[in-house]
mmCIF file of the N, C-alpha and C atoms, coordinates in Angstrom:
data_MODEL
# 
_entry.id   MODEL 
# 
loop_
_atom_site.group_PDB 
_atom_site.id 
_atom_site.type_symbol 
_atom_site.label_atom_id 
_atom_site.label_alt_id 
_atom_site.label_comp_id 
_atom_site.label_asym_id 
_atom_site.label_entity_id 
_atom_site.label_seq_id 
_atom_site.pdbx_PDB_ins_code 
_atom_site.Cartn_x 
_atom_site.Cartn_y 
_atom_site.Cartn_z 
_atom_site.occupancy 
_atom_site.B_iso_or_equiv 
_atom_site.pdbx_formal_charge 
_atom_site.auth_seq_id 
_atom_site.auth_comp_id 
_atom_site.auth_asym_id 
_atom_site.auth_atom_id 
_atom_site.pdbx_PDB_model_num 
ATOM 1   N N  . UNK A 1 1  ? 139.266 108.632 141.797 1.00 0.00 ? 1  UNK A N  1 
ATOM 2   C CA . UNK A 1 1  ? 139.027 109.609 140.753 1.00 0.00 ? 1  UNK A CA 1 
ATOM 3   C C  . UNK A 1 1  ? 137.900 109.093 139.851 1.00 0.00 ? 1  UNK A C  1 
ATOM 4   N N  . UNK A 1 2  ? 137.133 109.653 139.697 1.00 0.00 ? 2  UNK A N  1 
ATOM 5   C CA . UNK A 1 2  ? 136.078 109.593 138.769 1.00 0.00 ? 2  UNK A CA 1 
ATOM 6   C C  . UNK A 1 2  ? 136.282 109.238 137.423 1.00 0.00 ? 2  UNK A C  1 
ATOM 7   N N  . UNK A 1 3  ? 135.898 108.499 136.777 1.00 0.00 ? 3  UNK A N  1 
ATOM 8   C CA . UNK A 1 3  ? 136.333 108.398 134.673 1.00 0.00 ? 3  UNK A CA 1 
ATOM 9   C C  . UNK A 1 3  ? 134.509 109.240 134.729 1.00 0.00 ? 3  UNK A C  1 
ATOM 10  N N  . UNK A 1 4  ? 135.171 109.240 133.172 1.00 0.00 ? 4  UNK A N  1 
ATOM 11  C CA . UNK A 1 4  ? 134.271 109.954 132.321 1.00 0.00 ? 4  UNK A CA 1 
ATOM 12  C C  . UNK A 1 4  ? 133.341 109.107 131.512 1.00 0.00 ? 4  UNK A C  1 
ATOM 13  N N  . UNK A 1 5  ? 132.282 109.272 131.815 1.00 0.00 ? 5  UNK A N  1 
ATOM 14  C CA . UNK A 1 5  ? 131.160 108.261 130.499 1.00 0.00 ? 5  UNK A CA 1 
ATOM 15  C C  . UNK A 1 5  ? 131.785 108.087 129.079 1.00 0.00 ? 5  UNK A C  1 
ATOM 16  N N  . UNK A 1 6  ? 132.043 107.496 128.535 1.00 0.00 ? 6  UNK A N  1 
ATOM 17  C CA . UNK A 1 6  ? 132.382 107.554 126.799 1.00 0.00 ? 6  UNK A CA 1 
ATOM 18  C C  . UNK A 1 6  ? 131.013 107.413 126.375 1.00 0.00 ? 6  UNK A C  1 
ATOM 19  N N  . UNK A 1 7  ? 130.781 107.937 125.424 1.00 0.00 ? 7  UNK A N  1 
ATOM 20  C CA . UNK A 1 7  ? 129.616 108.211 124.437 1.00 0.00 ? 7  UNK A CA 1 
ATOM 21  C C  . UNK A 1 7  ? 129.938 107.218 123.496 1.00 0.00 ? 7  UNK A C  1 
ATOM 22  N N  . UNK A 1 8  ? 128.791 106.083 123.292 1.00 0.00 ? 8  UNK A N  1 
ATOM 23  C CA . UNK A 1 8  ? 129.101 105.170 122.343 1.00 0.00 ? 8  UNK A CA 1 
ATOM 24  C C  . UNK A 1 8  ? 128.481 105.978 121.081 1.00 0.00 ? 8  UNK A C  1 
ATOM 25  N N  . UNK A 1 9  ? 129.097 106.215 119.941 1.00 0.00 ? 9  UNK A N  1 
ATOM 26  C CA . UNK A 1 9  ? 127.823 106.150 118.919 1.00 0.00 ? 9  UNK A CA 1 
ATOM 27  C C  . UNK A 1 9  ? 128.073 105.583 118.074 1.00 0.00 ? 9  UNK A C  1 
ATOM 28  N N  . UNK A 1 10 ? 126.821 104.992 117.647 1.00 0.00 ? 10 UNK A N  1 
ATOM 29  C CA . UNK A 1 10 ? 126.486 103.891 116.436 1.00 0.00 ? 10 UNK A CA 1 
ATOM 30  C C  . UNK A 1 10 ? 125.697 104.199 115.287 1.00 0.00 ? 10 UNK A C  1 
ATOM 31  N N  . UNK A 1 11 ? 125.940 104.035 113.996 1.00 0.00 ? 11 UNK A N  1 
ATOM 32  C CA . UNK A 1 11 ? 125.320 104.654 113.042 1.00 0.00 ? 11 UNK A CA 1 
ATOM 33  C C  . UNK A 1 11 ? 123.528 103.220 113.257 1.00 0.00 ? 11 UNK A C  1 
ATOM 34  N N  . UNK A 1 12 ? 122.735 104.577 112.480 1.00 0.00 ? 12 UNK A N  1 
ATOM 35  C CA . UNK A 1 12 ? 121.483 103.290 112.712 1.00 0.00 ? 12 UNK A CA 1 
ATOM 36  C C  . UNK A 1 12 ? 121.612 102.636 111.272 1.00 0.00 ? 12 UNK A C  1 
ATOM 37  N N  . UNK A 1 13 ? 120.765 101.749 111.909 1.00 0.00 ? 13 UNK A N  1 
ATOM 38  C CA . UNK A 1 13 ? 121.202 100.791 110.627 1.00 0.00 ? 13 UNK A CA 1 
ATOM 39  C C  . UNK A 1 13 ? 119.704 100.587 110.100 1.00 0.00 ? 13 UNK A C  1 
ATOM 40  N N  . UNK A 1 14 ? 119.348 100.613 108.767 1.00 0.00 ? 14 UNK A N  1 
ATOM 41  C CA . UNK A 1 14 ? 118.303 100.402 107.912 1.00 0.00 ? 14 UNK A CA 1 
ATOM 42  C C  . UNK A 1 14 ? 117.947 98.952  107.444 1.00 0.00 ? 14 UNK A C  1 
ATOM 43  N N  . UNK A 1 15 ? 117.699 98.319  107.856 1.00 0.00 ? 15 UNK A N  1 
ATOM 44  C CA . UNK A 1 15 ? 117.278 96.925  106.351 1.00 0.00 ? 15 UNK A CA 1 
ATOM 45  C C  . UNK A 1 15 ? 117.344 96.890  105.412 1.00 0.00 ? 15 UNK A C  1 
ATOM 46  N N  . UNK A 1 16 ? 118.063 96.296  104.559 1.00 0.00 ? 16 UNK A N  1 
ATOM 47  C CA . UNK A 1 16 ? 117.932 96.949  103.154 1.00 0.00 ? 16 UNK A CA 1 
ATOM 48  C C  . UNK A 1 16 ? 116.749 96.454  102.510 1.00 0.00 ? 16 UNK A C  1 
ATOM 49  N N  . UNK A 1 17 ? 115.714 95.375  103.158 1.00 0.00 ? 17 UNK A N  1 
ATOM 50  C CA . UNK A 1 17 ? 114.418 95.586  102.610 1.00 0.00 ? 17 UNK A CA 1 
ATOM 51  C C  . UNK A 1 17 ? 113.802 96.405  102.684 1.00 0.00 ? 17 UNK A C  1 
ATOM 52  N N  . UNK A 1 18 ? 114.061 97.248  103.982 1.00 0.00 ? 18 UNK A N  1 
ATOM 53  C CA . UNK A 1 18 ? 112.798 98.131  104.079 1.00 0.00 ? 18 UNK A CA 1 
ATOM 54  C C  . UNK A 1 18 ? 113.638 99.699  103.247 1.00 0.00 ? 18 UNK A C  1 
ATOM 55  N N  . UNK A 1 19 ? 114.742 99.661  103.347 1.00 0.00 ? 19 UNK A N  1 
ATOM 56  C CA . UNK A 1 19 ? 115.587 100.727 102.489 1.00 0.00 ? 19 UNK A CA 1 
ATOM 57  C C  . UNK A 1 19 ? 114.916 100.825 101.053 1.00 0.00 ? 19 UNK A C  1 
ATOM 58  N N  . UNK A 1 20 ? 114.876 99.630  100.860 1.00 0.00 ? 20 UNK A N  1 
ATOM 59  C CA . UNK A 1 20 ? 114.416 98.932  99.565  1.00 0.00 ? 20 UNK A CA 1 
ATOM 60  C C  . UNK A 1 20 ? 113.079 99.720  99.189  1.00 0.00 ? 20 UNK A C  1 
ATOM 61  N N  . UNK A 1 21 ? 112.539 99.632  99.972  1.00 0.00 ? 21 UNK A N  1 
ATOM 62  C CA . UNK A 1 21 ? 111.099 100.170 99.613  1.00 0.00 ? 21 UNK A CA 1 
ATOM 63  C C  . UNK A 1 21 ? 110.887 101.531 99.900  1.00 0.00 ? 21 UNK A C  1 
ATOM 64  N N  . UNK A 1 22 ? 111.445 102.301 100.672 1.00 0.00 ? 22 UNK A N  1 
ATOM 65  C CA . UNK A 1 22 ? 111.380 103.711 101.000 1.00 0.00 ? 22 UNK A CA 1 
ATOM 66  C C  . UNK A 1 22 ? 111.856 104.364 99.782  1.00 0.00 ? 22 UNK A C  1 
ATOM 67  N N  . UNK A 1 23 ? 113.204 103.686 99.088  1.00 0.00 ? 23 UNK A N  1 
ATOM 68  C CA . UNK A 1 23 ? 113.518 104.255 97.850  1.00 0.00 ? 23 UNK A CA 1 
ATOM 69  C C  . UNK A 1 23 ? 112.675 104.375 97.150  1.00 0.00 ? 23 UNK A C  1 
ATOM 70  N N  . UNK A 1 24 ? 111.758 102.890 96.815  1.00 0.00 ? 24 UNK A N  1 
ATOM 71  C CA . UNK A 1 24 ? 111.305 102.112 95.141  1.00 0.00 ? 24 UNK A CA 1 
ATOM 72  C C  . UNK A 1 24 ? 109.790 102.773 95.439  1.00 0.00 ? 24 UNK A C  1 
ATOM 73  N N  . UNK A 1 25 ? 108.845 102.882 96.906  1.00 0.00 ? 25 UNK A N  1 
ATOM 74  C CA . UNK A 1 25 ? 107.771 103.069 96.660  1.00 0.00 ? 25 UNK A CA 1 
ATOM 75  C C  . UNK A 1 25 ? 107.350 103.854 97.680  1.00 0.00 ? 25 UNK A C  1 
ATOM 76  N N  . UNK A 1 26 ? 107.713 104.394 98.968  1.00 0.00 ? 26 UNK A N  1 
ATOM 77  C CA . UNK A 1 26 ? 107.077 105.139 99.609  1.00 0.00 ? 26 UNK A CA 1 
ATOM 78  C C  . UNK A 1 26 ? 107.850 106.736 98.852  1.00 0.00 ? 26 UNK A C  1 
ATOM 79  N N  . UNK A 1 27 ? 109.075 106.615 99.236  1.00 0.00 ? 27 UNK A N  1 
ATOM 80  C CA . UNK A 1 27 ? 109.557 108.100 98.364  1.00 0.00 ? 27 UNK A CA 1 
ATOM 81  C C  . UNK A 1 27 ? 108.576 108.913 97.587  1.00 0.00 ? 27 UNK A C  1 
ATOM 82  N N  . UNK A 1 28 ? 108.617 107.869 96.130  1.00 0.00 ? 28 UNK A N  1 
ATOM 83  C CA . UNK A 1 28 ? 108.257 108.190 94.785  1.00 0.00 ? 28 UNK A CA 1 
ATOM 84  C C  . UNK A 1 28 ? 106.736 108.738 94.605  1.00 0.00 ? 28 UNK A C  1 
ATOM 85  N N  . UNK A 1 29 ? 106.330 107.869 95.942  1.00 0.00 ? 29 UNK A N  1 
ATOM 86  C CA . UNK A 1 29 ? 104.647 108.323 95.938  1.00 0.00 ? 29 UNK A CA 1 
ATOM 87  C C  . UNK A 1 29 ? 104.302 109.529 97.067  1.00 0.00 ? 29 UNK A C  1 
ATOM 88  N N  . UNK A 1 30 ? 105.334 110.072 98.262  1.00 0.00 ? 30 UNK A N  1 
ATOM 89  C CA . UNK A 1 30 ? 105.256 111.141 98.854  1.00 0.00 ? 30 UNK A CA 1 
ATOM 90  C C  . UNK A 1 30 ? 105.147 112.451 97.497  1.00 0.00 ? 30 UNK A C  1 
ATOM 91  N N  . UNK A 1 31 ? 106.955 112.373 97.099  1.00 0.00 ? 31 UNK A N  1 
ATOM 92  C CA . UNK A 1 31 ? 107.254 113.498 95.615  1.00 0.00 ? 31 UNK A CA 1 
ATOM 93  C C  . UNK A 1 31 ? 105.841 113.453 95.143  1.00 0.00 ? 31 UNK A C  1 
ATOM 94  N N  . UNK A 1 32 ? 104.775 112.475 94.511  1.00 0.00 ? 32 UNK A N  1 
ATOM 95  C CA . UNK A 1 32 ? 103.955 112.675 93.242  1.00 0.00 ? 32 UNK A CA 1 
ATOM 96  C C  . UNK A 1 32 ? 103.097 113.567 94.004  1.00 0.00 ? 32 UNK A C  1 
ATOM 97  N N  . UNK A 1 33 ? 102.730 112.644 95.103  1.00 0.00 ? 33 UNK A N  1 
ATOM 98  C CA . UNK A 1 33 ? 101.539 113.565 95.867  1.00 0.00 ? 33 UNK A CA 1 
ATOM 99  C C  . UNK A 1 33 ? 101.750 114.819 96.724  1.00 0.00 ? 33 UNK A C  1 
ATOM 100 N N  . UNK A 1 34 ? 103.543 115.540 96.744  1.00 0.00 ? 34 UNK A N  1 
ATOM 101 C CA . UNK A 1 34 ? 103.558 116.942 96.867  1.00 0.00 ? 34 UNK A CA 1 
ATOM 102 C C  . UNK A 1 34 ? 103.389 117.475 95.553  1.00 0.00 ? 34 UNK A C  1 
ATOM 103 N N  . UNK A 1 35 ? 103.800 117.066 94.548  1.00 0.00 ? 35 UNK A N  1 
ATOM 104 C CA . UNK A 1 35 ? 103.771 117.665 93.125  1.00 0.00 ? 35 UNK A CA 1 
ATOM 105 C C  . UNK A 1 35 ? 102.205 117.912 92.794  1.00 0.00 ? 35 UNK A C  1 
ATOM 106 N N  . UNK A 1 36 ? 101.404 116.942 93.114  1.00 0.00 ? 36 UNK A N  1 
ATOM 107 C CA . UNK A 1 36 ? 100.123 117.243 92.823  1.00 0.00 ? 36 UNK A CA 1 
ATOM 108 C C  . UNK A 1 36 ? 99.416  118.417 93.623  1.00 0.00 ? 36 UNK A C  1 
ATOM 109 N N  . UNK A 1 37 ? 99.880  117.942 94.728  1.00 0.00 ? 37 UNK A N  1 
ATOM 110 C CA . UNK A 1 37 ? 98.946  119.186 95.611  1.00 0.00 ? 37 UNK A CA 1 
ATOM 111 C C  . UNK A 1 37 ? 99.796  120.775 94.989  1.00 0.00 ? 37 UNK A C  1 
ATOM 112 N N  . UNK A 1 38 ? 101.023 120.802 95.087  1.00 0.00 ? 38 UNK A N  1 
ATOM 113 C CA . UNK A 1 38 ? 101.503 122.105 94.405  1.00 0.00 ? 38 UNK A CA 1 
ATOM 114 C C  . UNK A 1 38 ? 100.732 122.608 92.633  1.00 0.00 ? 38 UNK A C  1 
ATOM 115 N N  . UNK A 1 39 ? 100.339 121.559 92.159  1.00 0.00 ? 39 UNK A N  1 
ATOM 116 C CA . UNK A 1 39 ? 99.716  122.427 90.611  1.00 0.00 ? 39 UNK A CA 1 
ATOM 117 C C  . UNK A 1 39 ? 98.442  122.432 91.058  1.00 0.00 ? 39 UNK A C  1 
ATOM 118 N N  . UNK A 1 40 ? 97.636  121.668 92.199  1.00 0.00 ? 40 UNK A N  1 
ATOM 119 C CA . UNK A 1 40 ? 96.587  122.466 92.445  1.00 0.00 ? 40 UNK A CA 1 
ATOM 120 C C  . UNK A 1 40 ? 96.765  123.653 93.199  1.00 0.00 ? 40 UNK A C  1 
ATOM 121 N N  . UNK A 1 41 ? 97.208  123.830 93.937  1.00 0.00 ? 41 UNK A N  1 
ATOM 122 C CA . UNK A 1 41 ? 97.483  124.855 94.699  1.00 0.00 ? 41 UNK A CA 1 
ATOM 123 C C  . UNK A 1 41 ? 97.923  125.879 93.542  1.00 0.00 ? 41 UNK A C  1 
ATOM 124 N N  . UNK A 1 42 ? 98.705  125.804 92.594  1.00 0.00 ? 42 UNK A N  1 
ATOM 125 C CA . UNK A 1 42 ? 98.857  126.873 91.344  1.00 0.00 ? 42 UNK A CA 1 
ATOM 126 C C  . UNK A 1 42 ? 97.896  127.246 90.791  1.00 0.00 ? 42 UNK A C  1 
ATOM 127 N N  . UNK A 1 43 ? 97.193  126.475 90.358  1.00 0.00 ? 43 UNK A N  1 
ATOM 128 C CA . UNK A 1 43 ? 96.051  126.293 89.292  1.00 0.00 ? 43 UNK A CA 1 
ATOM 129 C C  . UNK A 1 43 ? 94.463  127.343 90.032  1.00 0.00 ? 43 UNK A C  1 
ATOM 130 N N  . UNK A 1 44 ? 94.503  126.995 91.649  1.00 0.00 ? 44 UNK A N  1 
ATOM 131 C CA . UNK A 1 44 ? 93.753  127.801 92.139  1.00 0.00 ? 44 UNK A CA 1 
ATOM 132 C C  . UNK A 1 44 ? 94.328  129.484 92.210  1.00 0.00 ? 44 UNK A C  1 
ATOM 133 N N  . UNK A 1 45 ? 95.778  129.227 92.535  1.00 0.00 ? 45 UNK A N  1 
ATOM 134 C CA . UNK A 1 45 ? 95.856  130.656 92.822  1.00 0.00 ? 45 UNK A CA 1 
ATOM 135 C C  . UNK A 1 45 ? 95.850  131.328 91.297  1.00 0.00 ? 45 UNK A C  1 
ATOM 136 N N  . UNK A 1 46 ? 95.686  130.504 90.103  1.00 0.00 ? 46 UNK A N  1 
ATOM 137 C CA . UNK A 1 46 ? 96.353  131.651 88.698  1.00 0.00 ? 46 UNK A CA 1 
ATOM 138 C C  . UNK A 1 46 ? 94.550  131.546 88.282  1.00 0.00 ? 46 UNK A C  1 
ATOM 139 N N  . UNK A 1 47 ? 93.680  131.004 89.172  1.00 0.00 ? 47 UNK A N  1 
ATOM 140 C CA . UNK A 1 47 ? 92.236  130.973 88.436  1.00 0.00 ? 47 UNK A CA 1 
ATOM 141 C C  . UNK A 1 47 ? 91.913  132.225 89.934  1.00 0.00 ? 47 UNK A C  1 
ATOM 142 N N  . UNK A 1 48 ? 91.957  132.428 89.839  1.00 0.00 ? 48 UNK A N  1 
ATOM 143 C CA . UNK A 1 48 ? 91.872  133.547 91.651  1.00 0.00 ? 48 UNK A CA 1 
ATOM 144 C C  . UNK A 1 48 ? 92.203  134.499 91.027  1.00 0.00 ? 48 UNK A C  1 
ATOM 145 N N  . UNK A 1 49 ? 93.646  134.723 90.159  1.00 0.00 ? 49 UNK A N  1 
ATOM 146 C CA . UNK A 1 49 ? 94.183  136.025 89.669  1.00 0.00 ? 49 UNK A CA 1 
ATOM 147 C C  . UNK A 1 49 ? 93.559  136.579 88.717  1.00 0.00 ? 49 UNK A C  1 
ATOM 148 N N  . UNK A 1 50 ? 93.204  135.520 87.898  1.00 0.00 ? 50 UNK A N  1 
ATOM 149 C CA . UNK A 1 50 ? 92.431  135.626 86.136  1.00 0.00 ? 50 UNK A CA 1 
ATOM 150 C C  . UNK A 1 50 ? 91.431  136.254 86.936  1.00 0.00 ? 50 UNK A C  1 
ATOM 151 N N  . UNK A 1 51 ? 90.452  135.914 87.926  1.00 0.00 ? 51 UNK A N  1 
ATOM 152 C CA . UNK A 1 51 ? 89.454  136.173 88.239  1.00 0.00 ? 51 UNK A CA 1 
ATOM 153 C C  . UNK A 1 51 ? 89.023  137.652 88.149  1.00 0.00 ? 51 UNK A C  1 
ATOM 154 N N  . UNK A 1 52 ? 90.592  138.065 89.330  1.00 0.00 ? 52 UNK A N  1 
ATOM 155 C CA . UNK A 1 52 ? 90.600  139.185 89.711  1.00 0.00 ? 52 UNK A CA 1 
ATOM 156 C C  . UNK A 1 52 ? 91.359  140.031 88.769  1.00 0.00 ? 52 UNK A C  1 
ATOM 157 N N  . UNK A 1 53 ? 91.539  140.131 87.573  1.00 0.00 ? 53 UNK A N  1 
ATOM 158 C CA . UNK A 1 53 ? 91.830  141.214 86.453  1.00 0.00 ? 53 UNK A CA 1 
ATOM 159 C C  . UNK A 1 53 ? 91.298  140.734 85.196  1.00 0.00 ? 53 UNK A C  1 
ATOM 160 N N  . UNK A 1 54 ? 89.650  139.910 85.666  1.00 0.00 ? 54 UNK A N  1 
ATOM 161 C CA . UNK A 1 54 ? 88.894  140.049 84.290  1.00 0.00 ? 54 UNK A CA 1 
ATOM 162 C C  . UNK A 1 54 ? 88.689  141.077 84.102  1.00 0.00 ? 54 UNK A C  1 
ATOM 163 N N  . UNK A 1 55 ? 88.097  141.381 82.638  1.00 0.00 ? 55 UNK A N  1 
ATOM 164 C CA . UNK A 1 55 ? 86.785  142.966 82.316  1.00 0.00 ? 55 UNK A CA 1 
ATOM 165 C C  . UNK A 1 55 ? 85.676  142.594 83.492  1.00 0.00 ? 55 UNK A C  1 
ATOM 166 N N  . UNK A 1 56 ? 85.306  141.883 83.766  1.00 0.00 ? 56 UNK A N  1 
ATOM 167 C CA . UNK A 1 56 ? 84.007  141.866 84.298  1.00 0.00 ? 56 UNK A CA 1 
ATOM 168 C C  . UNK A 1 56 ? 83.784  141.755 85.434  1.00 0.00 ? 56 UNK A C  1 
ATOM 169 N N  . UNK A 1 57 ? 85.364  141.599 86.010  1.00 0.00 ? 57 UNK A N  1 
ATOM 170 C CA . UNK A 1 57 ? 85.037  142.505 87.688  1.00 0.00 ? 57 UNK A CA 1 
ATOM 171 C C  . UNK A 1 57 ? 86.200  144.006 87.928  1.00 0.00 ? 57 UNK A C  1 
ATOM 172 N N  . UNK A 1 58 ? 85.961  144.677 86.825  1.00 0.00 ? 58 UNK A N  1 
ATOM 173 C CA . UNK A 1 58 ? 86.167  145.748 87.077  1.00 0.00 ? 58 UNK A CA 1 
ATOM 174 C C  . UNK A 1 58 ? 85.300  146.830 87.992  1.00 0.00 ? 58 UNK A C  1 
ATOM 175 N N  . UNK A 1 59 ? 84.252  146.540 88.095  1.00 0.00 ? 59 UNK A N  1 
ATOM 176 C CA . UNK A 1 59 ? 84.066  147.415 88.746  1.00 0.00 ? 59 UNK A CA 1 
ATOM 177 C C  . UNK A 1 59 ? 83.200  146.714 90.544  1.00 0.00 ? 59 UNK A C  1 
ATOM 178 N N  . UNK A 1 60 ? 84.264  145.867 90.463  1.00 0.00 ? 60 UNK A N  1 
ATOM 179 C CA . UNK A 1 60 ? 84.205  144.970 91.976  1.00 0.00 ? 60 UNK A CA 1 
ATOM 180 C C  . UNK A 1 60 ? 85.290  145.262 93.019  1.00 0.00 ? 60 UNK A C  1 
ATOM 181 N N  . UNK A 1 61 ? 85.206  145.480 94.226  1.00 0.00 ? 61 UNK A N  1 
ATOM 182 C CA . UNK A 1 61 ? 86.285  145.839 94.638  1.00 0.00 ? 61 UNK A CA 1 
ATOM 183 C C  . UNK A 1 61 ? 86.885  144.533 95.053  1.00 0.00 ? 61 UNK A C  1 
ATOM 184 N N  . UNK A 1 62 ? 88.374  144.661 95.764  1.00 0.00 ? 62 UNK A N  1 
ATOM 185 C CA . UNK A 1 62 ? 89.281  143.493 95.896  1.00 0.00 ? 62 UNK A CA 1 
ATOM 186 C C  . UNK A 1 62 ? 89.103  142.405 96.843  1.00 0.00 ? 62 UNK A C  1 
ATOM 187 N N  . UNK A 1 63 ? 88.352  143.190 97.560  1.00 0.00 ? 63 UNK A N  1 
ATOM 188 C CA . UNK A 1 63 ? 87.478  142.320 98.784  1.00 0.00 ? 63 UNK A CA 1 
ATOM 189 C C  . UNK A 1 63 ? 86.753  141.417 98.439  1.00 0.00 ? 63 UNK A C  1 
ATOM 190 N N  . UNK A 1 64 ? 86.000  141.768 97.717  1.00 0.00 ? 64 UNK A N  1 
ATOM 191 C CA . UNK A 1 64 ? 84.808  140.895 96.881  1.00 0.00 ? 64 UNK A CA 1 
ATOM 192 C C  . UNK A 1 64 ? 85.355  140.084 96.049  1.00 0.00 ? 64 UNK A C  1 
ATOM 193 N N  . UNK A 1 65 ? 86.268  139.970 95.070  1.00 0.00 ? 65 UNK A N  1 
ATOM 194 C CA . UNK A 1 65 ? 86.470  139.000 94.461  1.00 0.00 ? 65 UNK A CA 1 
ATOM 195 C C  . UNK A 1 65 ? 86.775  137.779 94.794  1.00 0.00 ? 65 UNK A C  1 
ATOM 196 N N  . UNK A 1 66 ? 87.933  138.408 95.876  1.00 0.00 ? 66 UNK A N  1 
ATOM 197 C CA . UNK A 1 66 ? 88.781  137.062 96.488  1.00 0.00 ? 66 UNK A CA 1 
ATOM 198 C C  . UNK A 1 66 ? 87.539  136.498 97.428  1.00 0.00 ? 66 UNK A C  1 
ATOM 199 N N  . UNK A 1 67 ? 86.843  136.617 97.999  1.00 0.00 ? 67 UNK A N  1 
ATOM 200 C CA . UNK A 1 67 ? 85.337  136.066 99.003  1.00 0.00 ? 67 UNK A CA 1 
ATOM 201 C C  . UNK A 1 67 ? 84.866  135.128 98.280  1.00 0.00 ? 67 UNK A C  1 
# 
């Protein structure tokens, strides 16, 4: 009769040096540098909008502004 494979599983295991540092310095500096790219990414789209409901492209169509 045949047995059945058992499935070992093992949790992985981290270093706690290198744990250490994913917390203290790679983390902290991924977060800053999504945070940054997100207020530029704001900052363009709310200078894009201003753009497009100054007085002075009223009489521009919508095509043109955003170009």
């Amino acid at each position: 009769m045949a047995t059945a494979a058992k499935l070992v599983t093992m949790k992985p295991v981290i270093e706690p040096e290198l744990k250490s540092f994913l917390d203290e310095v790679l983390i902290p500096m991924l977060v800053a540098d999504a945070v940054r790219d997100l207020k530029i990414e704001n900052a363009l789209a709310l200078e894009c909008l201003s753009m497009a409901h100054s007085p002075a492209n009223d009489g521009l169509s919508a095509e043109r502004v955003t170009q």
